[in-house]
C-alpha positions as CSV (number, residue, x, y, z in Angstrom):
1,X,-22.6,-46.4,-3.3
2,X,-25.0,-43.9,-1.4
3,X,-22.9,-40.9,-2.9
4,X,-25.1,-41.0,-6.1
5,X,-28.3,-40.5,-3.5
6,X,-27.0,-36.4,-4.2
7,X,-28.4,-36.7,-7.9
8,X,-31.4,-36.8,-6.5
9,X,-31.6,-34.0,-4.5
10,X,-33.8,-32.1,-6.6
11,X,-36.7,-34.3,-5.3
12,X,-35.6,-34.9,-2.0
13,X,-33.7,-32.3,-0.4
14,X,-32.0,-33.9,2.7
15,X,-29.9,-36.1,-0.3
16,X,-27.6,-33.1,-0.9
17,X,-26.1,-34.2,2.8
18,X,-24.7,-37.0,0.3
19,X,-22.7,-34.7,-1.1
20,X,-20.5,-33.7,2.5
21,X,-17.5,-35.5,2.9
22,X,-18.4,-34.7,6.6
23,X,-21.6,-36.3,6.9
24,X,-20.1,-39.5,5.2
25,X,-17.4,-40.0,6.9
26,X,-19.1,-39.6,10.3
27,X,-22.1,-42.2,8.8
28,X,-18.9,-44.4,7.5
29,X,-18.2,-44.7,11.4
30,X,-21.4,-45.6,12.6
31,X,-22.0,-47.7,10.1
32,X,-19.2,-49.6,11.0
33,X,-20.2,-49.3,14.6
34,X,-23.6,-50.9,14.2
35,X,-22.2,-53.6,11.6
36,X,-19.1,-54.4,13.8
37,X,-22.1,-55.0,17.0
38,X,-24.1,-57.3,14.9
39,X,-21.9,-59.5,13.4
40,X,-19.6,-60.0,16.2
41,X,-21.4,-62.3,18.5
42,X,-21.8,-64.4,16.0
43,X,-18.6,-64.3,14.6
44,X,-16.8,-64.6,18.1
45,X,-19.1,-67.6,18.8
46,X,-18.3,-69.1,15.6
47,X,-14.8,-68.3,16.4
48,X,-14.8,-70.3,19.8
49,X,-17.4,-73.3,18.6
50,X,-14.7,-74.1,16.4
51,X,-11.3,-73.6,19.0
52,X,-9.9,-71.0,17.0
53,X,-7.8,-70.0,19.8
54,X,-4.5,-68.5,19.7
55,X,-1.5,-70.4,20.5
56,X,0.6,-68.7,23.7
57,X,4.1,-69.2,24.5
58,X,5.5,-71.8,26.9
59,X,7.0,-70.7,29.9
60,X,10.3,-71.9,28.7
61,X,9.6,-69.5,25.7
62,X,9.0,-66.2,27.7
63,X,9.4,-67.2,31.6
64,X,7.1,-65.5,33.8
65,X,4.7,-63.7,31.2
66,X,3.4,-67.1,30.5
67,X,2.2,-67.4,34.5
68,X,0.9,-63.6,33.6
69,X,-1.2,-64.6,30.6
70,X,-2.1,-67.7,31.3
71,X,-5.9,-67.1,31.5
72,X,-6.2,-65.9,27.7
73,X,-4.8,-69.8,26.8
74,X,-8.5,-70.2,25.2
75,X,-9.8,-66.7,23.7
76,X,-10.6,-67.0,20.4
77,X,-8.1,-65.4,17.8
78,X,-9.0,-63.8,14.0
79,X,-11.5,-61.3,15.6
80,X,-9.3,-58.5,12.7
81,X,-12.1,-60.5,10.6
82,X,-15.0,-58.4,11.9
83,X,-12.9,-55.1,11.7
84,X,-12.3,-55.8,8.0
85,X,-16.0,-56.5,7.7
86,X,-17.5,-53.5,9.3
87,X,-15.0,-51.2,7.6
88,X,-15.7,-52.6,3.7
89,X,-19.5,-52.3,4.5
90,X,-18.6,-48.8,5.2
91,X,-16.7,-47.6,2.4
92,X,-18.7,-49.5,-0.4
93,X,-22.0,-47.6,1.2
94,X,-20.1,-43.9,2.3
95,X,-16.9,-43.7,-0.2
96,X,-17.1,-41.8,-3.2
97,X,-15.2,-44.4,-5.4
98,X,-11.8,-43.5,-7.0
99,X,-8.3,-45.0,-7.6
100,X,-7.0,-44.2,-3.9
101,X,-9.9,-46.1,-2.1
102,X,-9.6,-48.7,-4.5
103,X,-5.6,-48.9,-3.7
104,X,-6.1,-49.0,0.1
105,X,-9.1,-51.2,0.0
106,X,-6.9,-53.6,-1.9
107,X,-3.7,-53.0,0.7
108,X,-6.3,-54.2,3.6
109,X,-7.9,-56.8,1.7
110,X,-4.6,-58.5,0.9
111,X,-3.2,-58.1,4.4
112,X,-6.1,-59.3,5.7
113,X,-5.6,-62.6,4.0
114,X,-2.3,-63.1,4.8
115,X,-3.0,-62.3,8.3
116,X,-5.6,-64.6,8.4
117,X,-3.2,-67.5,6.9
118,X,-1.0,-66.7,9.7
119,X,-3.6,-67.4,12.3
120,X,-4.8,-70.2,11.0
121,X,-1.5,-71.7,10.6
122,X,-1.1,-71.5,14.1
123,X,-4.3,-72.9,15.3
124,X,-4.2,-75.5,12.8
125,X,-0.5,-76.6,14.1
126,X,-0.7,-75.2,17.1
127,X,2.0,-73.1,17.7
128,X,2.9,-69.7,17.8
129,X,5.1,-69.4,14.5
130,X,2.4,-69.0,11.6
131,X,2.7,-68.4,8.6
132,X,6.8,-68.0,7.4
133,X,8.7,-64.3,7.5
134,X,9.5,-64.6,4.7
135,X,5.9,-65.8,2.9
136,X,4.9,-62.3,4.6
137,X,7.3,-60.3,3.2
138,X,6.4,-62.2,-0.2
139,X,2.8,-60.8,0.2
140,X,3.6,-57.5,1.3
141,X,6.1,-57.2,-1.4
142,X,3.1,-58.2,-3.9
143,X,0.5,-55.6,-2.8
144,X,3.0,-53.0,-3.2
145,X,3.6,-53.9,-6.8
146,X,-0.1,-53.5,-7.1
147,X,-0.4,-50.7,-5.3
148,X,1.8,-48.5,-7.2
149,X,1.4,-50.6,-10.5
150,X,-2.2,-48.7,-9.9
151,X,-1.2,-45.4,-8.4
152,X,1.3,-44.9,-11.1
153,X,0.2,-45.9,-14.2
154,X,-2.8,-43.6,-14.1
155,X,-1.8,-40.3,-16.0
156,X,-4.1,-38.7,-13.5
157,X,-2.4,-39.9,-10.2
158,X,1.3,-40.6,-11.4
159,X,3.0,-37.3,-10.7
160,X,1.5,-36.5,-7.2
161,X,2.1,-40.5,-6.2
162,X,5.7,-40.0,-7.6
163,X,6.4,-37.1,-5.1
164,X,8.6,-37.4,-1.9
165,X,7.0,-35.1,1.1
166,X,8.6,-34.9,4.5
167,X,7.1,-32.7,7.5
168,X,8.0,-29.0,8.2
169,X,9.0,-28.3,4.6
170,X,6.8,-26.2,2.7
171,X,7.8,-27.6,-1.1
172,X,8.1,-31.4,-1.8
173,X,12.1,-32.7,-0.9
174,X,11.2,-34.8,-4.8
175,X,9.1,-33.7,-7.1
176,X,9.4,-36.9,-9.1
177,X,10.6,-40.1,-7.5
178,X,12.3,-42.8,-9.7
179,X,10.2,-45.9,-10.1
180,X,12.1,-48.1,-8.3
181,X,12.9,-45.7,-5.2
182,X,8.7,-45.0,-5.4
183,X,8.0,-48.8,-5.2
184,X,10.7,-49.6,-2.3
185,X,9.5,-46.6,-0.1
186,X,6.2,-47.4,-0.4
187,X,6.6,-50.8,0.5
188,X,8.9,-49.9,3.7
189,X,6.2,-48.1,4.6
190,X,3.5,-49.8,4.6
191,X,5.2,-53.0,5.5
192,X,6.7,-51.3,8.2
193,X,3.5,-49.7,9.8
194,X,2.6,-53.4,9.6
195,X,4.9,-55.0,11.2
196,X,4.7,-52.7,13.7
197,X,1.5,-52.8,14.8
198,X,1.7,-56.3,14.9
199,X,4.1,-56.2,17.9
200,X,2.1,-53.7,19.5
201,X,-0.9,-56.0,19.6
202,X,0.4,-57.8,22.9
203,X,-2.2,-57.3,25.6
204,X,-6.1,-57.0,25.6
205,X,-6.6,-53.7,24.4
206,X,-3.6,-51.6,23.4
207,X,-3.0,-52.1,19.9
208,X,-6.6,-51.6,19.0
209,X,-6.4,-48.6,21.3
210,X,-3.4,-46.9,19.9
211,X,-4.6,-47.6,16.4
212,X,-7.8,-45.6,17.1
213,X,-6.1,-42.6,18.1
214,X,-3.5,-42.8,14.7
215,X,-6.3,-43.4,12.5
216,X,-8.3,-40.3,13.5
217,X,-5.5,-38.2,13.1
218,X,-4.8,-40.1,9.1
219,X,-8.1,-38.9,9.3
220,X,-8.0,-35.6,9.3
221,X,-5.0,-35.7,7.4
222,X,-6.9,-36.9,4.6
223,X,-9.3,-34.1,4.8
224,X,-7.1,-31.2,4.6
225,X,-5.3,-33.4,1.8
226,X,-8.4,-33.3,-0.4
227,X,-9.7,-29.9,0.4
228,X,-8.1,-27.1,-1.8
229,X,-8.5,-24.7,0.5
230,X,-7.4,-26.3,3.6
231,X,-4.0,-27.6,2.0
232,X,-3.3,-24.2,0.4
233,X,-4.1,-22.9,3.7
234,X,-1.6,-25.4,5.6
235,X,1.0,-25.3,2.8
236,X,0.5,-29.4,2.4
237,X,0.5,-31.4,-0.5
238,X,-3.2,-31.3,-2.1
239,X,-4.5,-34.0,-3.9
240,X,-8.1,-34.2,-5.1
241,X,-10.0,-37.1,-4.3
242,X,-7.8,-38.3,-1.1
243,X,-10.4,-36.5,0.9
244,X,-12.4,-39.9,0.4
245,X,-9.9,-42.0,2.5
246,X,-11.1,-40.0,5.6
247,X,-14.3,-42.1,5.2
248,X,-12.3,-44.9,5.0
249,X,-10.5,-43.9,8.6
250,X,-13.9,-43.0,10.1
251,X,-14.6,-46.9,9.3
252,X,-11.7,-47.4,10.6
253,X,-12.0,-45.8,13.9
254,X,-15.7,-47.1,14.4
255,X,-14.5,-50.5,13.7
256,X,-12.1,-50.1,16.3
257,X,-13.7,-49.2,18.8
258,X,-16.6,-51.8,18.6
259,X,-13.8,-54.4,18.7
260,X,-12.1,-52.7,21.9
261,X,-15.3,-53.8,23.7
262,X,-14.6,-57.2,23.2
263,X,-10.7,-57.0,23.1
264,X,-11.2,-55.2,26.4
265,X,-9.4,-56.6,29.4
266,X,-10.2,-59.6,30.1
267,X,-10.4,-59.9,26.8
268,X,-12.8,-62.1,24.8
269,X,-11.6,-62.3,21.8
270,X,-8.1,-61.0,19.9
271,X,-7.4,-59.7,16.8
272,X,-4.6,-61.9,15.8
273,X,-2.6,-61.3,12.6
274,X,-5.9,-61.1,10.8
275,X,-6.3,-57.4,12.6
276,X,-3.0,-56.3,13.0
277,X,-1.5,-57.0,10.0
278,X,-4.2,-55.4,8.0
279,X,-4.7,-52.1,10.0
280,X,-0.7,-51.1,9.8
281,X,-0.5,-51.9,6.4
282,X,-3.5,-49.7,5.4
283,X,-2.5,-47.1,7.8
284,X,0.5,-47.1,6.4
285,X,-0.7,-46.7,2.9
286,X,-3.0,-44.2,3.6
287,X,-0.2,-42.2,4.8
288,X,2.0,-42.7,1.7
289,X,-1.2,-41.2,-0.6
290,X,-1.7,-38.4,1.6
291,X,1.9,-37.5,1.2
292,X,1.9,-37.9,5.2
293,X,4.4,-40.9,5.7
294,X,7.5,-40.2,7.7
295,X,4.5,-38.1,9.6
296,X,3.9,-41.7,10.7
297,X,7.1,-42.0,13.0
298,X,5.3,-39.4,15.1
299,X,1.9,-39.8,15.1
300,X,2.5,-43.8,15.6
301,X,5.1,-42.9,18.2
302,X,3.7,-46.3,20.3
303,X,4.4,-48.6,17.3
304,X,7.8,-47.4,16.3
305,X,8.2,-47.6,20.1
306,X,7.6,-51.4,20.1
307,X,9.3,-52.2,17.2
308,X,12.8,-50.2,17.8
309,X,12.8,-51.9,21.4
310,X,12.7,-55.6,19.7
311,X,15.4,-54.6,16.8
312,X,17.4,-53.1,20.1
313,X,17.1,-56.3,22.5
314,X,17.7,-58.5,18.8
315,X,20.6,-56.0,18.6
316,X,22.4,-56.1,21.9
317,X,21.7,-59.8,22.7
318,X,23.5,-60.6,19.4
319,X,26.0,-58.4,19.6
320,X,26.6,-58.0,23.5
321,X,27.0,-62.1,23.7
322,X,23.3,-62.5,25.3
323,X,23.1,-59.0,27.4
324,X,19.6,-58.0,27.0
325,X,18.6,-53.9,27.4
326,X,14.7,-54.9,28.4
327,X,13.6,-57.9,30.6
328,X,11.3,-58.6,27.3
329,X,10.9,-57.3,24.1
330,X,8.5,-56.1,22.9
331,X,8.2,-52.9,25.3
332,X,4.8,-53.6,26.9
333,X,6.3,-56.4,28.0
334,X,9.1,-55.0,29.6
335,X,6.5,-53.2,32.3
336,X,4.3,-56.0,32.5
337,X,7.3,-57.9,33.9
338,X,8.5,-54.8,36.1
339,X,5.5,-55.6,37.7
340,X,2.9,-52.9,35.9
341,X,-0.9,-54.8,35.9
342,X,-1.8,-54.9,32.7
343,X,-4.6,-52.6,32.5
344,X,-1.9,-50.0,34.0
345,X,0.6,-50.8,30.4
346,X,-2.7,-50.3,28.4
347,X,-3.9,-46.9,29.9
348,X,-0.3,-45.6,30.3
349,X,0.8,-46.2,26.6
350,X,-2.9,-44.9,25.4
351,X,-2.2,-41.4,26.9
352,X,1.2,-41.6,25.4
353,X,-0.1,-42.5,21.7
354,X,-2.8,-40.0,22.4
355,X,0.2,-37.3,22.7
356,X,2.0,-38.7,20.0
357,X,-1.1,-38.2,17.6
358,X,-1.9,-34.6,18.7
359,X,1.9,-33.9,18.2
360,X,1.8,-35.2,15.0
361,X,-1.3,-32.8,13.8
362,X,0.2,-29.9,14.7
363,X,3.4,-30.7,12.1
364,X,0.8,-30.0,9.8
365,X,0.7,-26.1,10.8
366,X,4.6,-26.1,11.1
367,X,6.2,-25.2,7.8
């Protein structure tokens, strides 16, 4: 919205800054900052007035993590609701509007809501199931149709969206995906990043923290994307007008980090499905526009961490007659019950997605 402040620079110099991606991406993030810090005491209070706390485990559920975590029994739950706030305040005032924002902004919107019927669900019956597997797959399944229904019928956007990229090569592996190939990646991706994140989000504090350091790297990412000369110069896909969704990470990450005050151990408030649903989805299709998504496996090296250590225990429990490879899945729980605090799980696994992130920029120099 503020973009068209540039037209006006002719009166008022300082509105050419409206015209830096730069500038508005690093106004995006403190715009989410300062939005994220006014609405969330009042959105946290309304949260607890009205015992929207998440529903934990039994100990005949998970054992001894239930003894471990029994002091969160009443923080509130749906606090993704004032990531998703800060960050469409953001792009509507610092985005340059175009068909990827639109796309993404749609992605997080729709997770957002299905997130949020998931938590509510649970509160509402109180129990930890939610909102059906299968309901979610429904609504992830849905956005993707949309998603690509937009990406590829515009003449303008439906041969770079219809191209397959994979790190270290130089040339795209497809130049032109089929349809149905197109629609089924896209949704593995993004459902995927999803999904994942959603396991990670576990203890006060480290999915919100890993997500930070992945979406400043998608970040960049979208910069070079959308710069001619930084693509040509890194030999990556360019794609005019993806340098936009760097705004939308910059949101992202200020967002973020507002909410990791709260989430903070002891935390006061969580996420829920309403946050981590939402930011692995649009992760995740952020890194599909930016031709940048098996890049994902490395830079999210936390999340796929989590999720292959709960397909493995599913795996060997099933197959092994009930042997188990962790003492809990998912991963962080595996430590917690090793007898790591949980601040330790938190730190430890930040400095490891940290590393995973700057491993996963410099694939961008390696072609």
């Amino acid at each position: 919205m503020l973009t068209y402040l540039a037209e006006f620079s002719d009166y008022f110099g300082p509105f050419r800054l409206f015209r830096f991606l730069t500038f508005r991406a690093v106004m995006g993030a403190g715009t989410a900052v300062v939005v994220g810090f006014v609405i969330a005491p009042w959105l946290f209070a309304r949260l607890r007035m009205l015992k929207l706390s998440q529903t934990l485990r039994n100990k005949d559920e998970v054992g001894k993590l239930a003894d471990l975590h029994a002091g969160k029994k009443d923080t509130p739950t749906m606090g993704g609701l004032m990531i998703f706030a800060a960050v469409f305040v953001a792009t509507l005032l610092w985005a340059e509007p175009n068909l990827y924002v639109l796309t993404v902004m749609i992605v997080y919107a729709g997770l957002t809501a299905i997130g949020f019927a998931d938590d509510y669900l649970k509160v509402s019956k109180k129990n930890s199931k939610g909102l059906a597997s299968h309901w979610k797959l429904a609504g992830q399944g849905l956005l993707t149709f949309i998603a690509m229904g937009l990406l590829l019928a515009d003449p303008d956007t439906h041969l770079k969206m219809s191209q397959l990229w994979v790190p270290f090569l130089k040339e795209p592996l497809m130049m032109e995906m089929p349809i149905w190939f197109a629609f089924i990646f896209f949704f593995l991706v993004m459902a995927g990043s999803s999904n994942a994140i959603n396991l990670t989000d576990g203890v006060d504090g480290l999915a919100i923290g890993c997500t930070v350091t992945s979406t400043l790297v998608y970040g960049l990412m979208a910069y070079a994307a959308g710069n001619v000369i930084i693509s040509d110069y890194l030999l990556i896909s360019y794609i005019p007008g993806t340098g936009e969704l760097a705004v939308i990470c910059c949101a992202l990450v200020g967002a973020s980090l507002t909410f990791l005050w709260y989430n903070c151990h002891p935390a006061t408030v969580f996420m829920g499905d309403t946050g981590s649903l939402a930011l692995g989805g649009v992760i995740g299709a952020i890194a599909f526009v930016i031709h940048q998504p098996l890049t994902l496996i490395l830079v999210g090296g936390i999340f796929v961490a989590e999720a292959v250590s709960v397909i493995l225990q599913i795996g060997s429990f099933k197959l092994r007659g009930g042997k188990r490879i962790f003492r809990m899945a998912p991963l962080h729980h595996h430590f917690e019950l090793l007898g790591w605090h949980e601040n330790k799980v938190v730190i430890r696994f930040w400095i490891i997605s940290l590393m995973c992130a700057f491993a996963g920029l410099a694939t961008l120099k390696l072609r």
